[in-house]
C-alpha positions as CSV (number, residue, x, y, z in Angstrom):
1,X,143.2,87.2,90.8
2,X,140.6,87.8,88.7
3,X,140.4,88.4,85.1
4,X,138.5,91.3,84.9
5,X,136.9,92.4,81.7
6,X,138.4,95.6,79.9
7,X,138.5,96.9,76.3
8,X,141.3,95.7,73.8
9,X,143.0,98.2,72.7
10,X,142.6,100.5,75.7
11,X,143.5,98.0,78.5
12,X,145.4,95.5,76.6
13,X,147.2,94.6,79.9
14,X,144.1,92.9,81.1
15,X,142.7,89.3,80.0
16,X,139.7,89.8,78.6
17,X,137.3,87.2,80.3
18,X,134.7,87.3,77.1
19,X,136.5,86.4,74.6
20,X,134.4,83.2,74.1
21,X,131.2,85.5,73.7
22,X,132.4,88.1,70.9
23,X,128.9,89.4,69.6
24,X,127.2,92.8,70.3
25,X,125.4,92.8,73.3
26,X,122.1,95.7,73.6
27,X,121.8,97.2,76.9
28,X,118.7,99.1,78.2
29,X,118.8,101.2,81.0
30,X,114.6,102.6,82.5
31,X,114.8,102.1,85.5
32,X,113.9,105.8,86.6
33,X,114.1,109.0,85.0
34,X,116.5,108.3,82.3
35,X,115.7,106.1,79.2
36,X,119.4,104.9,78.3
37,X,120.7,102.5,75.4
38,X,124.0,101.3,74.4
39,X,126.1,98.3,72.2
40,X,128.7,97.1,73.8
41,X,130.9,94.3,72.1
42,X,133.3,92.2,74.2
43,X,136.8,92.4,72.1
44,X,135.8,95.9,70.8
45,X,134.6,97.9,73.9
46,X,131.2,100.1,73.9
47,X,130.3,100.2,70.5
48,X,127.5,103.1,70.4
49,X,125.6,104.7,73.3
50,X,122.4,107.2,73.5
51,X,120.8,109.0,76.6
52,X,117.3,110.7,77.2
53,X,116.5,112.5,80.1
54,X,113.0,113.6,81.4
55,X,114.1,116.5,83.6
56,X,111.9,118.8,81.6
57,X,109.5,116.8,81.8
58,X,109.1,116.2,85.6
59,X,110.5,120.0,86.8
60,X,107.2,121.1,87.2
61,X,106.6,118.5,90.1
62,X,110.0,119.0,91.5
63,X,110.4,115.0,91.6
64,X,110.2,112.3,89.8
65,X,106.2,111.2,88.9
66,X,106.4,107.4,88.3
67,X,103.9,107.6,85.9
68,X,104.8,110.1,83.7
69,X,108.1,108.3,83.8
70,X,106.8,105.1,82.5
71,X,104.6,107.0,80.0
72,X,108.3,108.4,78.5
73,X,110.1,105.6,78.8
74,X,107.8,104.1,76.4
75,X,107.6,106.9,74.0
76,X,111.6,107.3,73.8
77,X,112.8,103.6,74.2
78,X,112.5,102.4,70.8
79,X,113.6,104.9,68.6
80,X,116.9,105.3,70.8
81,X,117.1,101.6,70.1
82,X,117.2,102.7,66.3
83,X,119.6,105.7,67.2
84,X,122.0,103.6,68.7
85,X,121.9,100.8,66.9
86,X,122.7,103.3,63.9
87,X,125.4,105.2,65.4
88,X,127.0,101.3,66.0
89,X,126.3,100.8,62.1
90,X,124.3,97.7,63.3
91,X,121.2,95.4,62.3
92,X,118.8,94.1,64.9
93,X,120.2,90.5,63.4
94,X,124.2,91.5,64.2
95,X,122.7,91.5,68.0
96,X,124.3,88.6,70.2
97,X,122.4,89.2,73.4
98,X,120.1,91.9,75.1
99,X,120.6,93.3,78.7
100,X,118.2,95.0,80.5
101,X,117.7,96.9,83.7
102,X,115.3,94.8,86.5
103,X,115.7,96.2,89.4
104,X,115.9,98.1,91.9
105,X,114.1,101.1,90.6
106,X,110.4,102.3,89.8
107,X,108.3,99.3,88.9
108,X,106.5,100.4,85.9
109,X,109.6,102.4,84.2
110,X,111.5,99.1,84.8
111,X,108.8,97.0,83.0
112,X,109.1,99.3,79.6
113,X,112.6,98.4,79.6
114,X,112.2,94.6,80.6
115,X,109.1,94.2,78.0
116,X,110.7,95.9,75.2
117,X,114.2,93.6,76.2
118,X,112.2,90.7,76.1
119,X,110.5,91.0,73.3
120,X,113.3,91.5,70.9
121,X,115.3,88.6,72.3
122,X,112.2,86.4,71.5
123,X,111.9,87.7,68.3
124,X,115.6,87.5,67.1
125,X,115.9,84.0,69.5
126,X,118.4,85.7,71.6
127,X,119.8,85.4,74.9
128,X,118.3,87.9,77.4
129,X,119.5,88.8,81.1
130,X,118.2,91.1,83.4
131,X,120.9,93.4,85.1
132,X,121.2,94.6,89.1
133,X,121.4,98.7,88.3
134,X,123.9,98.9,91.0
135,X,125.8,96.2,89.6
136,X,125.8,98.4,86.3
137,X,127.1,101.3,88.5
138,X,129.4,99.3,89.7
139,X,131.1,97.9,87.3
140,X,130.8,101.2,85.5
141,X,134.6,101.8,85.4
142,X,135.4,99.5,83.7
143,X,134.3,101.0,80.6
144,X,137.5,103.5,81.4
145,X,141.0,102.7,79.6
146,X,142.5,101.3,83.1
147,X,140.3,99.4,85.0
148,X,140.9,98.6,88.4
149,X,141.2,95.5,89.2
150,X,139.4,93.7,92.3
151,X,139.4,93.2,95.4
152,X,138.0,97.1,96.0
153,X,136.0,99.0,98.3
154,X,133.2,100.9,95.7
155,X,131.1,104.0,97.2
156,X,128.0,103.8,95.1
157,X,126.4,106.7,95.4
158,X,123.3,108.3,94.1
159,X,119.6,109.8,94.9
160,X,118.5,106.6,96.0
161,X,121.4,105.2,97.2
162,X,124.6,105.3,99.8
163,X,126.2,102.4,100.3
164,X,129.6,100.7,101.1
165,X,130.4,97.6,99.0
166,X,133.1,95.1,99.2
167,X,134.0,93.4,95.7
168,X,136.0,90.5,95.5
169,X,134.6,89.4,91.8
170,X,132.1,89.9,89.9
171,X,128.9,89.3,91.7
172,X,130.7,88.3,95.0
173,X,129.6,91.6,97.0
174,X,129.2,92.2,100.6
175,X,127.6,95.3,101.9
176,X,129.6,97.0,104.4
177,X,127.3,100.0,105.1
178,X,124.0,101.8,103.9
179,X,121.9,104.4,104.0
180,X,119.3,104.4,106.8
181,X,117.0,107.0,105.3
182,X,118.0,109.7,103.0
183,X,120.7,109.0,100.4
184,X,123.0,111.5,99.9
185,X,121.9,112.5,96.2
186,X,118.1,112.9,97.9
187,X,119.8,114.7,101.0
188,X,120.8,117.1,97.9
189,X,117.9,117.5,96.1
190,X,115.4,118.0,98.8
191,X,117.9,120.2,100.5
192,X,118.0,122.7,97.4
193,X,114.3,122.3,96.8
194,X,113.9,123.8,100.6
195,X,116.4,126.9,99.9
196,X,114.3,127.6,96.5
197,X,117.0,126.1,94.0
198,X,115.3,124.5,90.5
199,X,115.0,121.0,89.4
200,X,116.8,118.9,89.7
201,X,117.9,120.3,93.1
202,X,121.2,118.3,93.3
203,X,123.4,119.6,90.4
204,X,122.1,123.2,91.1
205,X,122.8,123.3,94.7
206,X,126.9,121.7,93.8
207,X,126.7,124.8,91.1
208,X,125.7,127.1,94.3
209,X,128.0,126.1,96.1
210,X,130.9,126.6,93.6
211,X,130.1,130.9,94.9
212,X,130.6,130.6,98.3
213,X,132.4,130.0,101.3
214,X,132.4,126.5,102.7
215,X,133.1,127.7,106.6
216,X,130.8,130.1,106.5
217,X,128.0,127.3,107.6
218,X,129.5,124.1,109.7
219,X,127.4,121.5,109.8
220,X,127.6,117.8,111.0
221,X,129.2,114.9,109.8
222,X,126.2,112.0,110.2
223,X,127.1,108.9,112.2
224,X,131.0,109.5,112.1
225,X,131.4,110.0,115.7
226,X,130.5,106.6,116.4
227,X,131.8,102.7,114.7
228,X,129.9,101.7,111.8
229,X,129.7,102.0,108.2
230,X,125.9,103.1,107.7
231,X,125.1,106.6,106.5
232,X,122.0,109.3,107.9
233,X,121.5,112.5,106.1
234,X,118.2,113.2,107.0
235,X,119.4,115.1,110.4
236,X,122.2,116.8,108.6
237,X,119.0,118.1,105.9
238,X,116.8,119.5,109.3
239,X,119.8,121.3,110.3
240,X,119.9,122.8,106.8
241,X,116.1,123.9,106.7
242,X,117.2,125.5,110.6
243,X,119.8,127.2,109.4
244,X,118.5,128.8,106.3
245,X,115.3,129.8,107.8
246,X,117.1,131.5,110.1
247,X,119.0,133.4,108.0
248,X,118.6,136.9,105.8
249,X,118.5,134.2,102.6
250,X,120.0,136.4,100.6
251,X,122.4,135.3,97.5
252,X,125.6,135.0,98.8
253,X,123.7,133.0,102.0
254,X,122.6,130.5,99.8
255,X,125.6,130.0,98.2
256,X,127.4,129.8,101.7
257,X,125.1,127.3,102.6
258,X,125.2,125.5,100.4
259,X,128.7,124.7,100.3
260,X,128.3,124.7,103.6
261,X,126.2,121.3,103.1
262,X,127.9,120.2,100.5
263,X,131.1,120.0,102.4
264,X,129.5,118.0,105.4
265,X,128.7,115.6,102.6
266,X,131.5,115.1,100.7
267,X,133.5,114.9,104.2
268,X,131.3,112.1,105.7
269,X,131.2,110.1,102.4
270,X,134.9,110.4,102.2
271,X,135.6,109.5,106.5
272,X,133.1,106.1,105.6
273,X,135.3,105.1,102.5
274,X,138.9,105.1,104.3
275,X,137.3,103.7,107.6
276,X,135.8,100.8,104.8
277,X,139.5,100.1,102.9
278,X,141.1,100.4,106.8
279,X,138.3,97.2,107.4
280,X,139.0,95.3,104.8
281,X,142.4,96.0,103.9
282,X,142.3,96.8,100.9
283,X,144.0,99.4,98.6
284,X,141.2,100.6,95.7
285,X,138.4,103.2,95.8
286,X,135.6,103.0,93.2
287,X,133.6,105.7,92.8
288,X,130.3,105.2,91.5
289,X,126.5,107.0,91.0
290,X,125.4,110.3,90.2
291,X,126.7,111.8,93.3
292,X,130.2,110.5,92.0
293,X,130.0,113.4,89.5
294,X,130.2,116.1,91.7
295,X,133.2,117.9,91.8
296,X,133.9,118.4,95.4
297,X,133.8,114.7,95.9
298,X,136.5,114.0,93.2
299,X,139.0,116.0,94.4
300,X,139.1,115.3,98.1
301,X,138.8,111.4,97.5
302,X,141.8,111.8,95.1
303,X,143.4,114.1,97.5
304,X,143.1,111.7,100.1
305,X,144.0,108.5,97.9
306,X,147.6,110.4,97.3
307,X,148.1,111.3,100.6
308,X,147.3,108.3,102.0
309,X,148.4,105.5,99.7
310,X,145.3,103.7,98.3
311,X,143.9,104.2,94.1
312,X,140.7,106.1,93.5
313,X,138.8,105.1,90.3
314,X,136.2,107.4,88.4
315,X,133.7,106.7,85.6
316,X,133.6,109.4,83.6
317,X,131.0,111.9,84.0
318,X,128.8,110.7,81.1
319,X,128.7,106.8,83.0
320,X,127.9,108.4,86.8
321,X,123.9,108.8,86.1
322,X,121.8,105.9,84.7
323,X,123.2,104.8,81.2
324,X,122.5,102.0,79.0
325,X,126.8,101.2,78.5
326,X,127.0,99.8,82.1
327,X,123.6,98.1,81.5
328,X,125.2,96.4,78.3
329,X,128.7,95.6,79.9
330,X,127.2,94.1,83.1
331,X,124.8,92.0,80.6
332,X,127.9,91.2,78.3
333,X,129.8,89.6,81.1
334,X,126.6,87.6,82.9
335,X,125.8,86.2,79.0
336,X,129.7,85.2,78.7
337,X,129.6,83.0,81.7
338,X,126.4,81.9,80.8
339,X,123.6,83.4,82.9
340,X,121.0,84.1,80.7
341,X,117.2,83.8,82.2
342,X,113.8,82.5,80.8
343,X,111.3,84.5,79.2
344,X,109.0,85.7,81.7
345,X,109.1,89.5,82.5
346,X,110.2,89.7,85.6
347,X,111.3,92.6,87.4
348,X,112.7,93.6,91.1
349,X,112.1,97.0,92.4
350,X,113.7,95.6,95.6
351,X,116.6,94.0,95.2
352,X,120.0,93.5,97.2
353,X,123.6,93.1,95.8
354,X,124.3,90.3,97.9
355,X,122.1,87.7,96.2
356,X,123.7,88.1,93.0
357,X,125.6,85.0,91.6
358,X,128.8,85.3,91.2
359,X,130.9,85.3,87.9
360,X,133.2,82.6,88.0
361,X,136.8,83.6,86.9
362,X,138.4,82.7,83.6
């Protein structure tokens, strides 16, 4: 089995695989909209963490503009370096590595976050990795006080992603099943954006859908009348747009609607995940993503986990959306068995899970 990294203290039941690496490690998260920075110390557990968001900034476009995003990331990265390194009551010099996002996400936000990396761990001489930000979702739980423990079946789950992953260690991933256009947490923010809800579309259309009634509106269930583990919400979105266009669109529509959709979401992710554990035969759930905030979700997954005998594991909400903690615990663990990288800025705004190397075990 492996030994899987966890926080003394609040999993001492685990070995914790970094003990030979005990310094703070500085993780930065840009790959989007979201400037994120945290400490997290192997021994101690997440030291200090701070978040920025640029929803303000980019409602007026009703998406994300990639430049404007880099333009913020560089304007907020830095003195959230400060803020966090404060709230850890840390000096740049108590640093013992620096972890950064590189990929996948938009190129230019990912370089602010790569440069900025880069440059301190030159300056202070220390070791520097870039991070896989699904990887950081991924491993996300394990900033939790009981960790699960591999092999699992994690759902990671966000706007630009849907996908089915097998994990047998750290780094030793297989993809069982992904998206094939829209991922869900677009299918929910260009399906509120077409019924008039504001930016960003996908927490305000699960808020919408909290008032009305979810078998009011049935819609499809993508790809789950056939084998397979791949996901399509983009036909499930046209039936949406049909649907409410044909409609009176009055309040109580939208919010039946909406639920409506957010039902044939939550039911398809949740059909793909027991059809993935039945696969592989294995007995954990991780939950991970933005998408893995929403409320609906939660509760029939951990319905479904009771009732049918397997674990369901949660970040908590704060670690769903991009954050710098999973940024510096992913870094923490690759810079404990010794992957650090070179100097070059390099970045990946394409970049599968699979080609990741593995962690060897303790």
């Amino acid at each position: 089995m492996v030994n899987w990294p966890a926080e003394i203290g609040r999993a001492a039941k685990y070995n914790v695989y970094m003990s030979k690496f005990s310094k703070p490690v500085l993780g930065i998260e840009s790959s989007c909209d979201e400037t994120g920075v945290a400490v997290y110390q192997p021994g101690r557990g997440l030291l200090a963490h701070a978040l920025y968001s640029q929803v303000k900034l980019h409602a007026d476009y009703g998406g994300v503009v990639p430049e404007l995003a880099s333009r913020d990331h560089v304007r907020k990265l830095l003195p959230l370096v400060r803020e966090t390194l404060d709230r850890a009551g840390l000096g740049m010099r108590d640093l013992g590595g620096v972890a950064y996002t590189a990929g996948p996400g938009l190129v230019g936000a990912l370089l602010v976050g790569a440069s900025a990396a880069r440059a301190m761990a030159w300056a202070l001489d220390l070791p520097a990795i870039g991070v896989h930000h699904m990887e950081g979702h991924l491993l996300a739980p394990l900033l939790e006080p009981d960790p699960p423990q591999p092999p699992f079946v994690a759902l990671l789950v966000s706007g630009g992603h849907s996908m089915l992953v097998a994990v047998r260690g750290i780094g030793d991933y297989e993809v069982l099943g992904d998206t094939l256009d829209d991922a869900a947490g677009e299918a929910f923010d260009k399906t509120a954006k077409l019924m008039g809800l504001p930016y960003p579309g996908g927490p305000a259309l699960a808020a919408e859908a909290l008032k009305g009634d979810p078998g009011a509106f049935h819609f499809s269930r993508p790809m789950t009348d056939r084998p397979g583990l791949d996901f399509s919400f983009s036909g499930l979105k046209t039936q949406v747009l049909l649907a409410w266009n044909k409609s009176d669109r009055s309040e109580q529509t939208r919010a039946d609607v909406a639920s409506g959709f957010e039902q044939a979401i939550v039911e398809t992710l949740a059909i793909k995940c027991r059809r993935a554990l039945e696969a592989t035969g294995m007995s954990r759930l991780v939950i991970a993503g933005g998408v893995g905030a929403n409320r609906r979700l939660r509760a029939q997954l951990a319905e479904a986990g009771e009732r049918e005998g397997f674990s369901v594991h949660f970040p908590r909400l704060e670690f769903c959306t991009d954050n710098g903690a999973m940024i510096a615990l992913a870094g923490a663990i690759r810079l404990a068995a010794g992957q650090e990288q070179g100097p070059q800025i390099r970045v990946q705004p394409r970049w599968s899970l699979e080609t990741l190397e593995p962690v060897p075990t303790a």
